[in-house]
C-alpha positions in Angstrom: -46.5 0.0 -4.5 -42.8 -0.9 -3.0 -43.4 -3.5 0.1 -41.0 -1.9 2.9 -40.9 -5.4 4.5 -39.8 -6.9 0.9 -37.1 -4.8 0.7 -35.6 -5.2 4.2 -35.0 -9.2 2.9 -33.7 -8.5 0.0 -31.8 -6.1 1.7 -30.9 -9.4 4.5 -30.1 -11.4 1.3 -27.9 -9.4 -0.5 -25.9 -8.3 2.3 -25.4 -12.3 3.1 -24.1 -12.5 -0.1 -21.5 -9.7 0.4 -20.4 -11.2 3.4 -19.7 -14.7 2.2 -17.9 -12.8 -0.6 -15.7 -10.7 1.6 -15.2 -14.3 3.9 -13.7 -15.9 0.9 -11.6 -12.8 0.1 -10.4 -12.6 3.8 -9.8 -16.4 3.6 -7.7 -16.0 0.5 -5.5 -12.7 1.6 -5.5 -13.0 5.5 -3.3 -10.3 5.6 -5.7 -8.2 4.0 -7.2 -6.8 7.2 -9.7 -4.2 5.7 -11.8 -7.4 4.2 -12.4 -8.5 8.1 -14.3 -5.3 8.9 -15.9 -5.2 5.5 -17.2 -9.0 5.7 -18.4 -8.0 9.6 -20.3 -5.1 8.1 -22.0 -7.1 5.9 -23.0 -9.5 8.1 -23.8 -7.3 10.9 -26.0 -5.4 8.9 -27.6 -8.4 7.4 -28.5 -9.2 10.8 -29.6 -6.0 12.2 -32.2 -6.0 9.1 -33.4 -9.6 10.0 -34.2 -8.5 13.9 -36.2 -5.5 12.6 -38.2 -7.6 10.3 -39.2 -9.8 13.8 -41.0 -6.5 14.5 -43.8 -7.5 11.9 -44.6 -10.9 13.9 -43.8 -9.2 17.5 -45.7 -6.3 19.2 -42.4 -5.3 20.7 -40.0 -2.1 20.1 -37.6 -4.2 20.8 -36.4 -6.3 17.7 -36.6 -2.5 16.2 -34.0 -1.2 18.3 -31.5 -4.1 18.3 -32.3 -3.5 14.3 -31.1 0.4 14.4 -28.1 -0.9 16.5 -26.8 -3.2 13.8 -27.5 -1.1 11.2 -25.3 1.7 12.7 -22.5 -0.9 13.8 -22.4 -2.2 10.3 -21.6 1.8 9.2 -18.9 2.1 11.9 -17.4 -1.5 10.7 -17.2 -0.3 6.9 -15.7 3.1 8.2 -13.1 0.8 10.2 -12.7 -1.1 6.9 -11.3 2.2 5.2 -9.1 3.3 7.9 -7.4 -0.1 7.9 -7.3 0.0 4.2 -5.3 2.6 4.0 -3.0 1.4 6.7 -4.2 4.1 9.1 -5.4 3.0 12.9 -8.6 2.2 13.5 -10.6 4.9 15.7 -12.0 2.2 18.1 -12.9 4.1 20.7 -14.3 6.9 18.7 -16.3 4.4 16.7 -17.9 3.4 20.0 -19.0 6.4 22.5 -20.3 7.3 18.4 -22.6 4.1 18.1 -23.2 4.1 21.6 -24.7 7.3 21.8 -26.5 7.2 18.7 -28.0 3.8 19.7 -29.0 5.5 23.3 -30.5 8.5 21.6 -32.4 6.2 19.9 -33.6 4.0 22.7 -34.2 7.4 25.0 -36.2 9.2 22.1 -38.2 5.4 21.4 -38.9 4.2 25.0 -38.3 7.2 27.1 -40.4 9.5 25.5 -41.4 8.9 22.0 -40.4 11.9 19.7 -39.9 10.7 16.1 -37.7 13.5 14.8 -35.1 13.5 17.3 -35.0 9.2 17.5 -34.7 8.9 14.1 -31.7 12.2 14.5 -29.7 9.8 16.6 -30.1 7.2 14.2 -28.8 9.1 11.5 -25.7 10.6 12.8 -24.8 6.4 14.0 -25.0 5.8 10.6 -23.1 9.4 8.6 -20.8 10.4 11.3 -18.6 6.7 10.8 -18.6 7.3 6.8 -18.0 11.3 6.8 -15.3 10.7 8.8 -13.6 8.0 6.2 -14.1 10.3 3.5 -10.4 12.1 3.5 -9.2 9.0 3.2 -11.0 7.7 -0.1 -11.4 10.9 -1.8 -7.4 12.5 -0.8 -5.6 9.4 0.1 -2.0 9.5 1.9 -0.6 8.2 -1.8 -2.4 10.9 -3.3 -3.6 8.6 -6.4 -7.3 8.2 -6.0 -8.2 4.8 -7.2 -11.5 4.4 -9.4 -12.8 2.1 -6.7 -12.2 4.9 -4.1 -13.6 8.0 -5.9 -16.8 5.4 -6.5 -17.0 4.6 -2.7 -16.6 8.3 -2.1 -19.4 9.5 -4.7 -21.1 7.0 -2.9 -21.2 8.3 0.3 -21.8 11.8 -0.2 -25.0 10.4 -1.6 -25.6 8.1 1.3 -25.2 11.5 3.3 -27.5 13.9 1.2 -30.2 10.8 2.2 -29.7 11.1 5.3 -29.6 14.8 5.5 -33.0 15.2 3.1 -34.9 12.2 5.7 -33.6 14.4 8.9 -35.0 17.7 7.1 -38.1 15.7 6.4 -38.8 14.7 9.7 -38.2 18.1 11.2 -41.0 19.7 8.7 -43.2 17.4 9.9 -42.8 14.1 7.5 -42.0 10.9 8.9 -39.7 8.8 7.3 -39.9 6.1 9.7 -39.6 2.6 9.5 -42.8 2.8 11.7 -44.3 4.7 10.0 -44.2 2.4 6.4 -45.0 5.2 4.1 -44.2 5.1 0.3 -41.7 8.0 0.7 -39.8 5.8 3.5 -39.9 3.0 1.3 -38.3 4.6 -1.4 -35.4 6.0 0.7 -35.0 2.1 2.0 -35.0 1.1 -1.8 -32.8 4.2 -2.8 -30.3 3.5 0.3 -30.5 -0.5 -0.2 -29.0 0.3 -3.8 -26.2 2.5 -2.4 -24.8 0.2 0.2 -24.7 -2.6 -2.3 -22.6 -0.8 -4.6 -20.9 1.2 -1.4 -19.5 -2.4 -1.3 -18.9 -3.0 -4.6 -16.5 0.1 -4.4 -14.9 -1.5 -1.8 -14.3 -4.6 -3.9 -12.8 -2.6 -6.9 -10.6 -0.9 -4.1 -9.4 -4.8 -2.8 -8.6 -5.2 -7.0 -6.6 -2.3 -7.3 -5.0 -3.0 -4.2 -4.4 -6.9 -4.9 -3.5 -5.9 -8.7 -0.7 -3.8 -7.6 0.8 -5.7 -4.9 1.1 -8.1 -8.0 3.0 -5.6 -10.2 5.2 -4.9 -7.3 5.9 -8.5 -6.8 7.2 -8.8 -10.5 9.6 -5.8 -9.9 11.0 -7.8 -6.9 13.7 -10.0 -6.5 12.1 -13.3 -4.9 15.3 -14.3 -3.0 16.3 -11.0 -1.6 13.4 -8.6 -1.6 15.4 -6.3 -3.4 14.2 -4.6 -7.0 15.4 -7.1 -9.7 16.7 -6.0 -13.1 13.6 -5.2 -14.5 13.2 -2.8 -11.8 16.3 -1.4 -12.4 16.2 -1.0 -15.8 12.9 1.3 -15.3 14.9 3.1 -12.5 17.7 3.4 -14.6 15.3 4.9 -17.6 14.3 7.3 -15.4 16.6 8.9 -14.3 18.8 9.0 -17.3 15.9 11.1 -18.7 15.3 12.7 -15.7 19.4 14.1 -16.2 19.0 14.7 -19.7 16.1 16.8 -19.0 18.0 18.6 -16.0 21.5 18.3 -16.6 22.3 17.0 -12.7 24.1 13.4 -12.7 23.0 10.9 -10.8 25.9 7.0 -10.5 25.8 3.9 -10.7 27.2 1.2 -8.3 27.6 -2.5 -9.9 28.7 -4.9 -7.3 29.9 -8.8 -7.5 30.7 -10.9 -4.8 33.9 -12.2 -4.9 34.4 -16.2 -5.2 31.2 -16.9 -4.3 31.1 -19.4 -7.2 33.2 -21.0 -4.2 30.8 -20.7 -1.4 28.0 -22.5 -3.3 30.4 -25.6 -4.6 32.1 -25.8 -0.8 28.8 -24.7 1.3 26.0 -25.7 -0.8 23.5 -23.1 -2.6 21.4 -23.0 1.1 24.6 -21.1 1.8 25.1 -19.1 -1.1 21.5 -18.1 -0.3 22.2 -16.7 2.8 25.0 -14.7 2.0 23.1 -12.8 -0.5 20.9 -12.0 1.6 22.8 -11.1 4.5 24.7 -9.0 2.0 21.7 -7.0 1.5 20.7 -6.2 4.2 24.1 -5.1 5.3 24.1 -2.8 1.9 20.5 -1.7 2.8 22.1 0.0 6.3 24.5 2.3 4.2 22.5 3.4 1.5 20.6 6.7 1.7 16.7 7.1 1.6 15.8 7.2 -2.2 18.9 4.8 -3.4 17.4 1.7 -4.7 19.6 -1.7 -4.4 18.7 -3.8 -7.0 19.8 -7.5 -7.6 20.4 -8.4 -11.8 21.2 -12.1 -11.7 23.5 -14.8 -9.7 25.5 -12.7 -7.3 25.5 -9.0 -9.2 23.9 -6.1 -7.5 23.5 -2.6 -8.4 22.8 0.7 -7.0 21.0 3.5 -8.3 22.1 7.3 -6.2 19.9 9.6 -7.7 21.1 13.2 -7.6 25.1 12.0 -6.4 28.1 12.9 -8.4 30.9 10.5 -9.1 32.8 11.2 -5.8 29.3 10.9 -3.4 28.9 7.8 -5.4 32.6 6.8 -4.5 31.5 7.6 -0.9 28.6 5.4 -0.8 30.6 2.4 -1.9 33.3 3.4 0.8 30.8 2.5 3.3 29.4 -0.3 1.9 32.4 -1.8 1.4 33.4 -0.8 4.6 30.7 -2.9 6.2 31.8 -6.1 4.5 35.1 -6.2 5.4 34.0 -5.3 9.3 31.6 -8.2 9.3 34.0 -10.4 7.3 36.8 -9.6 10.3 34.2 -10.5 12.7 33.0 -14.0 11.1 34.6 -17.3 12.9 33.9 -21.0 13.2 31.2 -22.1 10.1 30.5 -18.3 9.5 31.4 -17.4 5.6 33.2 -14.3 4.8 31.6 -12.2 2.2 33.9 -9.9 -0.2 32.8 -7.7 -2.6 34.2 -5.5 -5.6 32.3 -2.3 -6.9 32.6 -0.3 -9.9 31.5 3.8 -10.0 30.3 5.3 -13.1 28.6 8.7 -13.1 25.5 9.8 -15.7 26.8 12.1 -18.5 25.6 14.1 -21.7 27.8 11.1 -23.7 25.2 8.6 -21.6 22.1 10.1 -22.6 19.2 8.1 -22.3 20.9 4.8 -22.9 20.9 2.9 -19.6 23.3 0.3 -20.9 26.2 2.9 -21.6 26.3 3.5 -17.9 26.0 -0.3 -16.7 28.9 -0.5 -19.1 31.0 2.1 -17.8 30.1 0.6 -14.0 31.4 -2.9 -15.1 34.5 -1.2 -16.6 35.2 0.4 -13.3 34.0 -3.5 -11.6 36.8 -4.9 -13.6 39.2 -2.4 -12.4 38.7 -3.1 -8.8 39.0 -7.3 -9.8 42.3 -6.6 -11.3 43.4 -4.5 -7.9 43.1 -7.7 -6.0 39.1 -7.6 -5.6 37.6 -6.4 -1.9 37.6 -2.9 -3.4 35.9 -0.4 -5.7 37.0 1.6 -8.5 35.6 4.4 -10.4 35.2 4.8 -14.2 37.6 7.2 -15.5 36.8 7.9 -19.1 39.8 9.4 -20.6 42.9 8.2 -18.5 45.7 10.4 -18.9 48.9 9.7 -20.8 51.9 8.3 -19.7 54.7 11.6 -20.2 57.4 10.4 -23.3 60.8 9.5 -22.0 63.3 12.5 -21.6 65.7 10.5 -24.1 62.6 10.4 -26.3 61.5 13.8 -25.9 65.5 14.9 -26.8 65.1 13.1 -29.9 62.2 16.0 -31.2 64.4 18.8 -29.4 
């Protein structure tokens, strides 16, 4: 025989638990804000099962209803959790007229006049209506990758909501699946329902690991000084796309980029300096570059620029303006300010490239070296086959 008043405190006890656990995770990653909302859920439903247990030592409704009011503010909480996991704004005020109406429904249908089937109605749509409403989100994310975590916490709710929709249908033939009522058949949908939340949450912690675990991975494809991709990054980029062109046949260039004498800025400035310039550098690179070109920093004061889908002349384009925008703040810069000049080299992807990265960087520092030996603060584009220089007329009269 299952004990319904048992398995409302172990209900308070593992939910306790969860909450300390999502505490110490929002301690650890404060700017995870979806954690907040998923420890208040925990702890807010932890507490709403401890008032309804008071029921068993009171001869009061009361301690019942403050119970079904935390119980359906701990659903909107976990459904407020979602939304902010996914970066998407949390429904406040929809969470609210729902939980408040639910929670009047239920006092009305209690207190006001007792009917069973519609109290325990309001009840259940304070606790679905929050999670239906989340599951877009978990089950067809904005990303559109589903993480396990997700699909689990989905699964999960659909079976919270086939419950809640079997214990509604109950009650309207004539069952009642009441926590007044303390029948076996209530006790198992407690037990069956206790079991779901718990691993509800436990979805919600695999989602915080995939999350956490990827934000990692993206940190290691990062450049720590700029925010920029670094060369790993770029070498995956570059990958890419030269099989994405071998595949296609449409180039895509390459920009490689050096700052000129800044070996000079960090023995006159100080490396605090040199610092600053790279990163003032790109940001001022970041405001020319086109949506879907990645700026990439490979070591010391080299950058490069991947422009998918741009032939060699859009590619001499984009370094126009970026070079452009250096020697317009250069001309700007007085007192302690440091001038920043840079030289660029163009290549563009093709057939002879393949899917060998390195033959293109190569052809981009050829082009680099080019603009260095034009007097720097310019760019230059790879030409692969320069023509040549016409014979001498006296030369040409010798063959006649």
């Amino acid at each position: 025989m299952l004990n319904v008043p048992t398995l409302w405190m172990v209900f308070v006890v593992n939910f306790s638990a969860l909450g300390l656990i999502w505490a110490y995770v929002t301690r650890s990653y404060p700017k995870f804000e979806a954690a907040r909302y998923w420890m208040a859920s925990a702890f807010v439903g932890a507490a709403g099962a401890m008032t309804a247990l008071v029921r068993l030592f009171v001869d009061s409704s009361m301690p019942l209803l403050f119970g079904a009011a935390g119980i359906i503010a701990a659903s909107c909480l976990a459904a407020m959790g979602i939304q902010r996991f996914y970066d998407r704004p949390v429904h406040l005020r929809l969470m609210v007229v729902t939980g408040i109406a639910s929670f009047a429904g239920v006092v009305l249908f209690k207190i006001g006049c007792d009917q069973m089937q519609l109290r325990m109605l309001s009840y259940t749509v304070g606790q679905g209506l929050p999670l239906v409403l989340s599951l877009r989100l978990l089950l067809s994310p904005p990303e559109g990758r589903v993480s396990p975590g997700a699909r689990l916490s989905g699964i999960v709710i659909l079976t919270i909501i086939a419950i809640f929709v079997v214990r509604a249908v109950g009650n309207v033939l004539g069952g009642d699946f009441s926590a007044v009522a303390g029948s076996q058949s209530h006790a198992v949908m407690v037990l069956a329902l206790l079991f779901l939340s718990m691993t509800l949450n436990f979805g919600f912690l695999l989602m915080a690991m995939d999350r956490l675990r990827n934000e990692v991975a993206d940190l290691a494809l990062l450049d720590d000084l700029t925010g920029v991709a670094n060369r790993r990054h770029l070498l995956q980029r570059l990958s890419e796309e030269c099989a994405r062109s071998e595949r296609s046949g449409e180039a895509f260039s390459l920009l490689v980029i050096d700052l000129d004498g800044f070996k000079t800025v960090n023995d006159t400035h100080g490396h605090a300096a040199g610092d600053a310039c790279l990163q003032h550098f790109t940001l001022m690179a970041q405001t020319r570059l086109r949506p879907g070109d990645m700026l990439a920093r490979t070591g010391g004061d080299e950058f490069c620029v991947v422009l998918p889908s741009s032939s060699m002349r859009e590619g001499a384009l984009i370094a126009r303006r970026v070079l452009e925008v250096c020697r317009q703040d250069a001309a700007g810069c007085s007192g302690n300010d440091i001038p920043i000049a840079i030289s660029i080299g163009v290549a563009e992807w093709d057939r002879g490239i393949g899917q060998f990265p390195d033959r293109l960087i190569a052809h981009a520092d050829h082009a680099l070296y080019a603009a260095k030996k034009n007097g720097k603060n310019d760019f230059a584009v790879y030409d692969p086959a320069p023509p040549l220089s016409p014979e001498p007329v006296e030369a040409a009269r010798k063959f006649a």
